[in-house]
N, C-alpha and C positions, 0 to 999 in steps of 0.2 A: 271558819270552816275547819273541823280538824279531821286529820289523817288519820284512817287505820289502815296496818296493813292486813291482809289473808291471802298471800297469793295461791294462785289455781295455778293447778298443773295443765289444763286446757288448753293448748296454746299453741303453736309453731311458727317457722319463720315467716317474716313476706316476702313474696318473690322479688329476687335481685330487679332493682331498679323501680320498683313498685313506692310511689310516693304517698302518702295518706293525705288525701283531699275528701273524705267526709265523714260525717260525725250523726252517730246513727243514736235517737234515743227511747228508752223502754220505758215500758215499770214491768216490777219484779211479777206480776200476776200470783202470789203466793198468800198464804198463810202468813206471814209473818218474813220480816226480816233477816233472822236469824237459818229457815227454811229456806231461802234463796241463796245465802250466800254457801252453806251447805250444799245445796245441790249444785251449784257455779263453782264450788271446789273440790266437786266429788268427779274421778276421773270416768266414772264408770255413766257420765250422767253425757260427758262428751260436749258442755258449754262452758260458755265462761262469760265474763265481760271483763274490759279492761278497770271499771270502774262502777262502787253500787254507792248510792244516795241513799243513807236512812232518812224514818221523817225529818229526826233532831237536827239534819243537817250534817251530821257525821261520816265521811267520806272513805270508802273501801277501797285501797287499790288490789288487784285482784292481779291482773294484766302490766307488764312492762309495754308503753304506750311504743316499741316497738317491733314488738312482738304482735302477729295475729293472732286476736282473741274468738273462739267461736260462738259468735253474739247473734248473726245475721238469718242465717240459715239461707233456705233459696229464696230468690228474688231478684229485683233488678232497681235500679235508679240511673239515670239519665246514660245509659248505655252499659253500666256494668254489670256483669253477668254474677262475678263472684266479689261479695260488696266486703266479706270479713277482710280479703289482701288490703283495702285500702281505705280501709275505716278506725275509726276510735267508736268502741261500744259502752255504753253510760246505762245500766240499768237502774232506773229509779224506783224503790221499796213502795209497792201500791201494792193491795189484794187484788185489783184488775177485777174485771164484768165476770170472773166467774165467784169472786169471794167478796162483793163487797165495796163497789169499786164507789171513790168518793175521794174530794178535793184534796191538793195536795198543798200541804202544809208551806206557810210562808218561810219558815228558816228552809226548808226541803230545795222550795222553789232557790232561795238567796243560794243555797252551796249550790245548785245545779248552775245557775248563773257565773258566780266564779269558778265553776271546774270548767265550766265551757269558755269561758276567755283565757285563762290557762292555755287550753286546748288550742284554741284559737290562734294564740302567740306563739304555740310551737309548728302548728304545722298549717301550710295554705292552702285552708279549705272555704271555697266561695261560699258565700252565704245561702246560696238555692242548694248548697248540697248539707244544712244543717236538716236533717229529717227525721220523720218518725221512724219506727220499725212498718207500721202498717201503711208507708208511703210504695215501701221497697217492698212489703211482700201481701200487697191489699186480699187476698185471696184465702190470706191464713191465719193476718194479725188485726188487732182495732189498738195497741199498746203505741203509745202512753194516751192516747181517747182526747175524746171531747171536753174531758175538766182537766189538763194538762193548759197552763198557761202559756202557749208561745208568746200570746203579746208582748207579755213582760220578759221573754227572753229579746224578740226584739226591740226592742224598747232597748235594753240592753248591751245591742249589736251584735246580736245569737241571731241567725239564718234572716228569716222573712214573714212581715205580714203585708197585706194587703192596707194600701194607703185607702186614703178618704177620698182623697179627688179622684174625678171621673177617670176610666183608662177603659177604649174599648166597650164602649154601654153598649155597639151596635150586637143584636144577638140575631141569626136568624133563624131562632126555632128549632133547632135542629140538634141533636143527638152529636151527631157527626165535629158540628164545628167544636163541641167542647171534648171533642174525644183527640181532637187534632190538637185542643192551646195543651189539656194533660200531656200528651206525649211532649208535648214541647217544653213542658214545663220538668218535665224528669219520670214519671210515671210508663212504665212498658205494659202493655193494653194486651200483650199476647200472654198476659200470666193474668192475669184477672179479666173478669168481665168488666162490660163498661159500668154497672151498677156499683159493683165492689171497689174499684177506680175513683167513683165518682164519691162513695162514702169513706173511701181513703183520704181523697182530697177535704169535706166537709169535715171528719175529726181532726182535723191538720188546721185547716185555715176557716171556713166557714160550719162550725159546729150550731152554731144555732137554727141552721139549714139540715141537720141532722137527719138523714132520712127523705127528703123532700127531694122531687126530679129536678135536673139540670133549671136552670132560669137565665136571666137576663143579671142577675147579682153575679151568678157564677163566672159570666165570660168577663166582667168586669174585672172582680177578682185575683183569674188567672192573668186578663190583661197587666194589673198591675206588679203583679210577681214577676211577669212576662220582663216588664220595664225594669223593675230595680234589677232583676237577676242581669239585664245586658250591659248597667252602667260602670 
């Protein structure tokens, strides 16, 4: 993994006592690599991230990891309102669904892996709170999508996937009960609908359900994220 620097001027403090417990990640949805980190250090553009992944694996730090980066924008995950005070923001260099969007590269993936145990090692963020951007803002985001490998981040011991064994198969039909395991899972239902929610959650963990209504797989699913996240 090697280091560049570029820092942004994007930035400000976190609020006193404000501890960094989660780890928020993107892709850059641009033209090119170079185009994002441009505009993540144009002041006038008013974002940043604390960190950008080229394909090559080449490593941008942008953000002093204790300083708040403006990465997040509105949204919410598992109660918090305002997610840039107590986040680490990681935008990984993809054209995203409006340019092109398409696999990401295995050295890509490997430095995303080790920036995020780095991460990991410095600051105590539970594994339910490693997330997408479109977990915390499903209404507005799809970034880092469906071809974004979490498996192999957990795999890794990066946030969470859904085990194999059974957890929870009972389903009863209902809308409702998976709108109750998402809330419970991290997801705030009063900033999205439950569809947008529901395909928040399928780019994140169940992508090959991409699209397709609630089921019997789903409440399995959350079940099991349910379990690892309380142990």
């Amino acid at each position: 993994m090697r280091f560049r620097d570029r820092p942004s001027p994007n930035h400000g403090p976190r609020p006193d006592g404000t501890s960094v417990d989660m780890l928020v990640l993107h892709y850059t949805g641009m033209v090119s690599a170079e185009a994002a980190l441009d505009r993540l250090c144009d002041p006038a553009a008013e974002v940043s991230a604390h960190y950008v992944v080229e394909e090559d694996g080449t490593v941008w730090r942008l953000v002093d990891e204790g300083r708040r980066a403006w990465h997040a924008g509105r949204g919410a995950w598992g109660g918090a309102q305002d997610v840039n005070n107590r986040s680490i923001g990681v935008e990984i260099v993809n054209p995203g669904h409006e340019y092109g969007y398409r696999p990401f590269p295995q050295a890509q993936m490997q430095a995303v892996i080790e920036l995020c145990r780095g991460i990991l090692a410095r600051h105590p963020i539970p594994a339910g709170n490693v997330i997408a951007h479109s977990d915390m803002a499903p209404a507005r985001k799809q970034d880092p999508g469906e071809l974004f490998d979490w498996p192999a981040l957990a795999d890794a011991g990066i946030g969470l996937w859904p085990e194999a064994d059974a957890h929870g198969t009972i389903w009863d039909g209902s809308d409702d009960q998976v709108a109750t395991l998402l809330a419970r899972l991290g997801y705030d239902l009063a900033i999205a609908t439950f569809t947008e929610t529901l395909t928040a959650f399928q780019r994140h963990w169940h992508p090959e359900a991409l699209g397709q209504p609630a089921g019997a797989e789903t409440v399995r699913r959350l079940h099991s994220l349910l379990a690892q996240s309380a142990r």
